[in-house]
C-alpha positions in Angstrom: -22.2 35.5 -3.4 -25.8 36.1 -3.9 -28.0 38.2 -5.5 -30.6 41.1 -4.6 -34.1 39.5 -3.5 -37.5 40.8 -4.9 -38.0 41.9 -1.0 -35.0 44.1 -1.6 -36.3 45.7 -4.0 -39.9 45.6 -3.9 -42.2 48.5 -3.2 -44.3 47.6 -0.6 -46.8 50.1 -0.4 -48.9 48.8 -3.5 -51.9 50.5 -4.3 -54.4 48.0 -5.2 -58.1 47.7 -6.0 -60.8 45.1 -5.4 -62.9 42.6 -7.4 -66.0 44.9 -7.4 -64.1 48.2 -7.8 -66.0 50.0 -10.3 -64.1 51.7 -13.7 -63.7 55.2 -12.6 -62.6 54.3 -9.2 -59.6 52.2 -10.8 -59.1 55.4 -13.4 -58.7 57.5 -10.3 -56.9 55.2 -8.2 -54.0 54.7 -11.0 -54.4 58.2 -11.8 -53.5 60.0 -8.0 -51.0 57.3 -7.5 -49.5 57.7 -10.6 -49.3 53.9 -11.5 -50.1 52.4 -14.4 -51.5 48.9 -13.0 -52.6 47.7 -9.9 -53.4 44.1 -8.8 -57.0 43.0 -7.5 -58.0 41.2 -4.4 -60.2 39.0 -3.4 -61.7 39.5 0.5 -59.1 38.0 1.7 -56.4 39.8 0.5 -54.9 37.6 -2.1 -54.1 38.6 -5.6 -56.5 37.3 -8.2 -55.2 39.7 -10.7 -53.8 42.9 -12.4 -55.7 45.3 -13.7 -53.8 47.4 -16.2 -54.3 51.0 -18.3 -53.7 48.5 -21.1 -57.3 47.1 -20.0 -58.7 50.2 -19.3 -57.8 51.4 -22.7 -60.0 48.5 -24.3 -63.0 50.9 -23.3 -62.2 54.5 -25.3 -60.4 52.5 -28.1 -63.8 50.5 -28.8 -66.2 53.6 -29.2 -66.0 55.2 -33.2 -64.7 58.6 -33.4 -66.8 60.9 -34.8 -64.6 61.8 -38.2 -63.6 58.6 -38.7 -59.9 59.2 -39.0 -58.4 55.9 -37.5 -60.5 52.8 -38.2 -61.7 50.7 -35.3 -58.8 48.4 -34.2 -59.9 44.6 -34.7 -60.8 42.8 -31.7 -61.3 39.6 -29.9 -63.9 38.5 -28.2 -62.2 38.7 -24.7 -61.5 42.2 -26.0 -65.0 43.2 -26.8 -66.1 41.3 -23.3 -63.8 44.0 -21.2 -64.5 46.7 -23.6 -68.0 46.5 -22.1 -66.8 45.8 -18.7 -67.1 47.9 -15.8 -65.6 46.0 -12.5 -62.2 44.9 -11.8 -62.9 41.7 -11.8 -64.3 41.6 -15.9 -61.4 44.1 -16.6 -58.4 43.1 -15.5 -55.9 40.2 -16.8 -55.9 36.6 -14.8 -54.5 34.6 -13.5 -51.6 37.7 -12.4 -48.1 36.4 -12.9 -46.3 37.0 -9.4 -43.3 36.8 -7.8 -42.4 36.0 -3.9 -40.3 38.2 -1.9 -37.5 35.4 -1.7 -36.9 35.1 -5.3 -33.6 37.2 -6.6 -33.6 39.4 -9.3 -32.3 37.7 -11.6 -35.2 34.8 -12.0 -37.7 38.3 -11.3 -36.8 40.0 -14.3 -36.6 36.3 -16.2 -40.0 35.8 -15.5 -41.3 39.4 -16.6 -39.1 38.9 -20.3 -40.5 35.5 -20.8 -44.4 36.7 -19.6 -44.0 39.9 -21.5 -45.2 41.8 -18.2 -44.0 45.1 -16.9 -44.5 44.5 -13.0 -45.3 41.5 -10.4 -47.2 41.3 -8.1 -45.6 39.9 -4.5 -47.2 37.2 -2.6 -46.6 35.2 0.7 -46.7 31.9 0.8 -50.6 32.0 1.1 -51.2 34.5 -2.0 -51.4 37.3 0.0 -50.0 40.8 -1.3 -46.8 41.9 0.5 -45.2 44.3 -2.4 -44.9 44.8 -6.1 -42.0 45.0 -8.0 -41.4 46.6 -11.4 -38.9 46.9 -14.6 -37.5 50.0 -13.1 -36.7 48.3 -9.5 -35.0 45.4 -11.0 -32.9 47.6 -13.2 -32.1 50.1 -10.2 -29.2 47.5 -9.5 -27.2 48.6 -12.2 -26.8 52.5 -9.8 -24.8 50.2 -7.4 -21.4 52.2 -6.5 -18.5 51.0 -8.9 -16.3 50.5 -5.1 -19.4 48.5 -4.2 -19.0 45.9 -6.7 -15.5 46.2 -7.5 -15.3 45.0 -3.3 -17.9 42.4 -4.4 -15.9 40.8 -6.6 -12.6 41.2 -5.1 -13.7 39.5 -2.1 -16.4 37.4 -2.8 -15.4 35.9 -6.3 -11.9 36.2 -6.6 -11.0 35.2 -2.6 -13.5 33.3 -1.3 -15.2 31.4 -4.5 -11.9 30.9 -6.3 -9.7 31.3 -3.6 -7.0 33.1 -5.4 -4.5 35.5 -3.5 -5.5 39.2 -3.5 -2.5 39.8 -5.7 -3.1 37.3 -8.5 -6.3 39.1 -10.4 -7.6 42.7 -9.5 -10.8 44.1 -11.1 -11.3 47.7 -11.6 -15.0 49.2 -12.3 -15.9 52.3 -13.7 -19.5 53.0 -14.6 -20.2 48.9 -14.2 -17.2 47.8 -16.7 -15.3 45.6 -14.9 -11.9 45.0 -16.3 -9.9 42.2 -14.8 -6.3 41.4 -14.7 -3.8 39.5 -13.9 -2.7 35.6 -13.7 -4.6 32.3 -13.0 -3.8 28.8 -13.3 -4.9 27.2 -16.5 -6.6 28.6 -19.4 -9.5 26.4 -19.2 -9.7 28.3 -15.5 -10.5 32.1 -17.2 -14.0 32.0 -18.4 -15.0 30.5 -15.3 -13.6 33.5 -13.6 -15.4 35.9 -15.9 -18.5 34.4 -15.9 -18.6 34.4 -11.9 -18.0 38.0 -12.4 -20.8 39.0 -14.9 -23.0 37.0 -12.6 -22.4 39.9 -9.8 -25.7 42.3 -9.3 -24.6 45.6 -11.3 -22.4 44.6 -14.0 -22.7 46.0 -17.5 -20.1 44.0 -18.7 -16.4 42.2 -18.1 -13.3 42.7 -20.0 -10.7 40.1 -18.9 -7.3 40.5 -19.5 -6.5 37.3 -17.6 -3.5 35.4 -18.7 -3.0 31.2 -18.0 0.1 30.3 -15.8 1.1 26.6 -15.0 2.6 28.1 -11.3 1.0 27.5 -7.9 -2.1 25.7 -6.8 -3.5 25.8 -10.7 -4.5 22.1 -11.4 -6.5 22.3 -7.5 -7.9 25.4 -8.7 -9.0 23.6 -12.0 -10.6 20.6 -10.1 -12.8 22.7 -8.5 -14.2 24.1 -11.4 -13.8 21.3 -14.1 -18.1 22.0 -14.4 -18.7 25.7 -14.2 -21.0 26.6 -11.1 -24.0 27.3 -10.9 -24.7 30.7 -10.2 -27.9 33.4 -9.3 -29.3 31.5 -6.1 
C-alpha cells in the first residue's frame, strides 16, 4: 500500500516572482495566470516566500473610501508595513510553509489544515522550486475510479496486508463508499481491517459488514495485528 506523493500531484509549472518584483508586475503575473499566489525566489532559485492576493489586498483595503461606507479595518503593524509595500520581498508572507515532492498526500494536506494555508510550495532537497501543490490537487484523489480502489483494496489490503483468501471479505465501491463483507477471524481483527481500508487514497468512507469467526488461520491473523499498523507512509 502507499499513498499518492506530492510529485504525483504537484503542478510543476509554477509561476513565480522574484524578491525585487514590483506590485503591478505580481498583480499581472497572478492575474494572466490565473493564480491567486505565487512563491518568491531568491537568485538562486530557492523559495524564500509566498506572495498572496491576501497580501496584495492589504494595499486597496488600507486607502479610505470616499463615502465612507465601510470603516477602515483595524490593522497591525506588519499590516500597515505591506500596506505600504511595493516589492515582493516587503509583501509577501515568510518563511513559506513547503512541502517536498516525496511527502504523500496525506501528511501534504495535514500540513496545509494545521498551517491554515491554501497551497505549498515544492522544494528539493536544497530549497529549490520543483512544483506547487494546492487544496484542489490533494483533493483530486477522491475522482479515482470506484474499480480502481475497489482493486486496491482487494489486493493490496485484504490479500497481501491481511492475507485473507479472495473469498473471505469482498469490498464493493460506488462513488468512494466502500462496503465490505464477509468473515474474518476474531472480532478484535474487524476494525483493523476497516481502518486499513479508509486509509486507501480515495475513500469517502467504509461500511463493514464484517462478521467474527473462530475458523481457520484467525488467532495468526490476530498476532499480526495485536497493535494496529501504522499506516500513510
Amino acid at each position: 500500500m502507499h499513498h499518492r506523493t506530492v510529485a504525483d500531484l504537484m503542478t510543476r509549472d509554477v509561476v513565480s516572482v522574484r524578491r525585487e518584483t514590483a506590485f503591478k508586475e505580481i498583480v499581472k503575473a497572478l492575474t494572466e495566470n490565473d493564480v491567486s499566489a505565487a512563491p518568491v525566489l531568491d537568485v538562486d532559485g530557492r523559495v524564500v516566500g509566498v506572495v498572496s492576493e491576501a497580501d496584495l489586498m492589504r494595499k486597496t483595503a488600507d486607502q479610505a473610501g470616499p463615502f465612507g461606507r465601510i470603516p477602515l479595518p483595524e490593522v497591525s503593524a506588519e499590516d500597515l508595513t505591506k500596506a505600504a509595500a511595493f516589492r515582493a520581498e516587503d509583501l509577501m508572507s515568510a518563511p513559506a510553509v513547503c512541502a517536498g515532492p516525496e511527502w504523500n498526500v496525506v501528511e501534504a494536506a495535514r500540513l496545509m489544515t494545521v498551517q491554515g494555508v491554501k497551497r505549498l510550495p515544492v522544494v528539493d532537497d536544497t530549497d529549490r522550486l520543483v512544483g506547487i501543490i494546492g487544496r484542489a490537487d490533494v483533493l483530486r484523489v477522491f475522482l479515482r475510479r470506484d474499480e480502481a480502489i475497489r482493486e486496491e483494496i482487494q489486493r493490496d489490503v485484504l490479500e497481501d496486508a491481511l492475507a485473507l483468501a479472495p473469498s473471505a471479505v469482498t469490498a464493493e465501491v460506488k462513488e468512494g463508499r466502500v462496503t465490505l463483507t464477509g468473515t474474518v477471524g476474531r472480532a478484535a481483527v474487524i476494525p483493523v481491517v476497516e481502518r486499513l481500508c479508509q486509509s486507501v487514497d480515495g475513500v469517502v468512507s467504509v461500511q463493514c459488514r464484517i462478521t467474527p469467526s473462530d475458523e481457520g488461520s484467525a488467532a495468526v491473523l490476530d498476532d499480526r495485528f495485536a497493535d494496529p499498523p501504522r499506516v500513510g507512509k
